[in-house]
N, C-alpha and C positions, 0 to 999 in steps of 0.2 A: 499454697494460697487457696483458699477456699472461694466459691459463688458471691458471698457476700463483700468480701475483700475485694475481689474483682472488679465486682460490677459499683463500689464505693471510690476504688481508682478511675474507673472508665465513667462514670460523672464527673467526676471533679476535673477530668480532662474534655470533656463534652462543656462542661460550663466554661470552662478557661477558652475555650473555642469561641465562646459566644459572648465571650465580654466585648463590649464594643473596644477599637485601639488594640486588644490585645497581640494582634498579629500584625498591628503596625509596629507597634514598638518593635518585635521581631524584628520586623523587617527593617527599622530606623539603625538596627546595629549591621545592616550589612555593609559592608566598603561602598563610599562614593566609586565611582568608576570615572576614569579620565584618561578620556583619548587624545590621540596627536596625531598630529598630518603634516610630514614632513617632506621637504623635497627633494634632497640626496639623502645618502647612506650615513646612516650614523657614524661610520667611519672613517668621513670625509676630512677627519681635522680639523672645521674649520665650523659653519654658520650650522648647522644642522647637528654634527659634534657638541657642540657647545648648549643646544636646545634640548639636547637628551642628559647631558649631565647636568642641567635644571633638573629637566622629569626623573633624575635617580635623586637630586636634593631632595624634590618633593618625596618620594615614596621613605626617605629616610627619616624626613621628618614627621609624618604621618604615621608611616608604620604599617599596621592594620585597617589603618579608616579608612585606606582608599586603595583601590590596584588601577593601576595603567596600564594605557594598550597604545602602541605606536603602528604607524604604517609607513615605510618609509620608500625615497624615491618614488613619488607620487609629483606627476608634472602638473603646469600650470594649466590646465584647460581643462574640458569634460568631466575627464576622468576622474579628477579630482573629486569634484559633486556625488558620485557615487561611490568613494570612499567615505568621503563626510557623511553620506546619507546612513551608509552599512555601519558606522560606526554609532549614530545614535541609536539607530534599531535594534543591534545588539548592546542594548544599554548605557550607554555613554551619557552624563550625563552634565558633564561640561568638556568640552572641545577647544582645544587650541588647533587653530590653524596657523601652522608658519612662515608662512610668502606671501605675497603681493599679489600675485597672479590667483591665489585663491580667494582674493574677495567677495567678486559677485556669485559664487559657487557656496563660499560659507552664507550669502544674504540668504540664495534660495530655499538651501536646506533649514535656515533656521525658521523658515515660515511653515513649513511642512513638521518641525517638532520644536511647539514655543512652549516648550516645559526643559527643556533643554536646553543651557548656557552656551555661549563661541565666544571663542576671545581668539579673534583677529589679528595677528601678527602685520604690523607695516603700513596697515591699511586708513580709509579715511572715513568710511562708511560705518555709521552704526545702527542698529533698530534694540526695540526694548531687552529683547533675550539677546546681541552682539555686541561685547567691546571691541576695543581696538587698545594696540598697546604698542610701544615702538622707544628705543634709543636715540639719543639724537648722536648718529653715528659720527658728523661732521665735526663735531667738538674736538673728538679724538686726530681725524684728519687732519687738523689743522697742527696739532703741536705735530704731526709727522712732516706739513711743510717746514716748518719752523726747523726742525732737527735739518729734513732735506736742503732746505735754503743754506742750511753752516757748514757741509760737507761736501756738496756738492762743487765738482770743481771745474765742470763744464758748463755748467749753470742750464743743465737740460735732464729733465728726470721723467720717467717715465707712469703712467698709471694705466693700471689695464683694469677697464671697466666693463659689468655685467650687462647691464641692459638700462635705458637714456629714461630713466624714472625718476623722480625730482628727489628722491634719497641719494640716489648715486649723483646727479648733478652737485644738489649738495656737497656730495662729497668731497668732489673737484675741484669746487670753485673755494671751498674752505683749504682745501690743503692749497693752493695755489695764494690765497688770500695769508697763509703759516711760512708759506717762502718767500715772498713778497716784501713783508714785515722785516726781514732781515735782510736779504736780499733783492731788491729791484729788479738787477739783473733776470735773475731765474724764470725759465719759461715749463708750462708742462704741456709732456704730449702725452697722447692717451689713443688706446686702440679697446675700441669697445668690441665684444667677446657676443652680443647676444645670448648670453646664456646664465645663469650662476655658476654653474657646476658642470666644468667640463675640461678637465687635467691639459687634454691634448692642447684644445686651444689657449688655455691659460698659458701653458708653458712655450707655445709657437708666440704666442703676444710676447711672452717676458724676453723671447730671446731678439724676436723684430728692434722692439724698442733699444735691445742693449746696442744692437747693428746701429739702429739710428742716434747713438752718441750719448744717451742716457746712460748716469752713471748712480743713480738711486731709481729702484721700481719701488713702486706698492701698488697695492691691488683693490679691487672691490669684490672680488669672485675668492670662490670655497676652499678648492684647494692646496694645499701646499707648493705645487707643480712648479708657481713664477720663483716661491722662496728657493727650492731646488736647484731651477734653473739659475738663481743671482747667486746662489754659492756655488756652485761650477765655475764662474765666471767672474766671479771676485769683487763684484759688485753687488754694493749695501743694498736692504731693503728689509720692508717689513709685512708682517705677517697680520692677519684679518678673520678676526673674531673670537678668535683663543690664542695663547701663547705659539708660535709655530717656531719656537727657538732651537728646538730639535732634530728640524729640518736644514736650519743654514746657521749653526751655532756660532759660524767667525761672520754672521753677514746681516742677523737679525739685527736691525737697532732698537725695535720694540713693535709693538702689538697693540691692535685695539683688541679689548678682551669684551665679549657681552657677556652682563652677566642676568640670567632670566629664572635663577632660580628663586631669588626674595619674591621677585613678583610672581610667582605660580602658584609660590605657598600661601600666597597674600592671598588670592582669588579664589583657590582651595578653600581657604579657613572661611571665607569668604559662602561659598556656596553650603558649605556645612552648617556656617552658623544661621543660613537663610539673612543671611544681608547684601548678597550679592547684587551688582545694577550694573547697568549697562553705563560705561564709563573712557572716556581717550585719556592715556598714561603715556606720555613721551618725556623719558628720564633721561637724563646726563650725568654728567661727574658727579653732580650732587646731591643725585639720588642712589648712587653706591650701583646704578646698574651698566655703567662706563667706568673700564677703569684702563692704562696703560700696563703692556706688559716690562717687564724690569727694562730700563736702558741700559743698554749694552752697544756694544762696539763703535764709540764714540766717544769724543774726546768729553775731559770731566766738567769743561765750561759749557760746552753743549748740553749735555745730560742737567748741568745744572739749571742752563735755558729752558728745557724741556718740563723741568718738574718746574719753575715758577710757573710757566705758559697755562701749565695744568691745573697749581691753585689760583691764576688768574681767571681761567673760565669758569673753577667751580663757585668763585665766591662773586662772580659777577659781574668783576672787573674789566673783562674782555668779553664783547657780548659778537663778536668774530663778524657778522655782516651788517658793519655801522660803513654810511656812506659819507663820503662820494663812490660808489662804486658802477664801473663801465663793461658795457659788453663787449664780448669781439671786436664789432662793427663801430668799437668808440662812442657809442650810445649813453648818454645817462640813463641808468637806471635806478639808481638809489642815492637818493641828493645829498648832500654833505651834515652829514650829522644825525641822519635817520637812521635807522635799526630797523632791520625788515623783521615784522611778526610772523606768526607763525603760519597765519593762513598764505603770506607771499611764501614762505618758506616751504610748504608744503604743495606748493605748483607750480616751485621755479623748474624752468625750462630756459633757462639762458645761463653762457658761460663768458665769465669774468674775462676781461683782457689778461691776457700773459697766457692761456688755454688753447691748443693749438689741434686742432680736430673739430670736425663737426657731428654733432649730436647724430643726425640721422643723413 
């Protein structure tokens, strides 16, 4: 290559330098980057399990356009915030936060980088760059009463709960509200755990409650541990937020399964395409991001109960907290024919008669 060759390359790369746009365009083909902030171990089984095999749906549907970055077992407080924070700084450039307990830690940080997206897992709180997005978990707990209610034969079941947040109320008072329907009789007791995720006392709760004459658990918390302990012990129960049938394979009756990867891709495609907003998504059966895991170990008119219960909620049929419904204390709370909306649904703090525990 000669002087003149040269120096006719090395302009034509000088000018390309100074086209205005031209090294954004470069840069417009690099990967979105999409972090995660999770609160157990990916390999929990169960609520965190289930939020990573989303973020592998996403990176498979994508491919190149985007890489992720997760960080996990990340607790609810402080610390949190400066995870969030580290992960926009090193380029993040929309952010899922997964728990409840990181709400006001995701508000902070997104006012410190509003060129960068958060989508809020559970939460109630939004600003222009923060969604919020959430299942409506209690859909699913309620066909678990319903099943509970037909097999249980002491007519006392067990629930071990995470921590008295009006998701998990929900939860409660819908499955007690699925055993009720069938059965009158049936009462629940529940020992709340303070925690999501934490084997030991999940599995001290599942085995208390079996001491106390419960003969179906199910659970609110991560992992497997109570399934474990009710197939040891030969008592039914179900599994919470992925299939957990692998764990008590003669004891599962079914599973509420989330599923978070349509909407991650949705939010993805979303920020790619520059349409993304700041938006609240609280999906059920009928939005394909609840779904039951297979029934099993249960009789076939149960199972058959089970699946109407299931097209009754999704098509509308059964809107699960239509009143008369009473507190503990025998209180009216919701008057005979009313349907609690979403805003009462989203800061109940009261349990339905037949609930045999107190919140705090």
């Amino acid at each position: 290559m000669d002087r003149r060759q040269f120096n006719q390359i090395l302009g034509a790369g000088l000018a390309s330098a100074a086209v205005p746009g031209l090294s954004g365009i470069a840069r417009a083909a690099d990967p979105l980057k999409v972090g995660f902030v999770y609160l157990g171990p990916v390999g929990d089984f169960g609520w965190t399990y289930q939020h990573d095999e989303a973020r592998k749906d996403a990176v498979k549907h994508f491919g190149d356009k985007i890489s992720t970055v997760f960080v996990e077992n990340v607790p609810e407080g402080p610390d949190s915030e400066h995870v969030i924070a580290d992960l926009a700084t090193k380029g993040s450039k929309l952010i899922f936060t997964t728990s409840f307990g990181y709400m006001n830690y995701t508000l902070k940080v997104a006012k410190d980088f509003p060129d960068v997206k958060f989508e809020h897992c559970t939460g109630y709180k939004r600003e222009k760059n923060v969604a919020t997005y959430n299942i409506r978990f209690y859909q699913g707990r309620y066909v678990q009463g319903v099943i509970a209610g037909k097999v249980t034969k002491s007519n006392t079941v067990g629930y071990i709960a995470s921590v008295p947040v009006p998701e998990v109320v929900q939860g409660m008072n819908a499955f007690l509200l699925g055993m009720r329907s069938v059965n009158p009789k049936a009462v629940l007791k529940f020992i709340m755990i303070n925690s999501w995720y934490d084997p030991g006392k999940e599995g001290d709760a599942a085995k208390a409650l079996i001491d106390q004459g419960c003969d179906v658990i199910t659970q609110h918390t991560d992992s497997p541990s109570p399934l474990q302990v009710a197939e040891s012990r030969g008592v039914k129960a179900f599994g919470e937020a992925t299939d957990m049938s692998k764990f008590a394979p003669k004891m599962q009756m079914s599973a509420i399964v989330n599923n978070w990867g349509g909407y991650y891709i949705k939010r993805i495609q979303a920020v790619l395409d520059g349409t993304w907003a700041s938006a609240d998504v609280w999906g059920g059966f009928d939005s394909g991001m609840l779904e039951m895991a297979k029934f099993a170990n249960m009789p076939d008119d149960v199972k058959a109960l089970a699946e109407t219960t299931v097209s009754d909620i999704k098509s509308g049929k059964n809107k699960i907290f239509v009143g008369p419904l009473t507190d503990q204390a025998g209180k009216l709370q919701v008057p005979a024919g009313t349907v609690m909306d979403d805003g009462a649904l989203s800061g109940l703090q009261w349990l339905v008669e037949g609930v045999q525990g107190k919140l705090s």
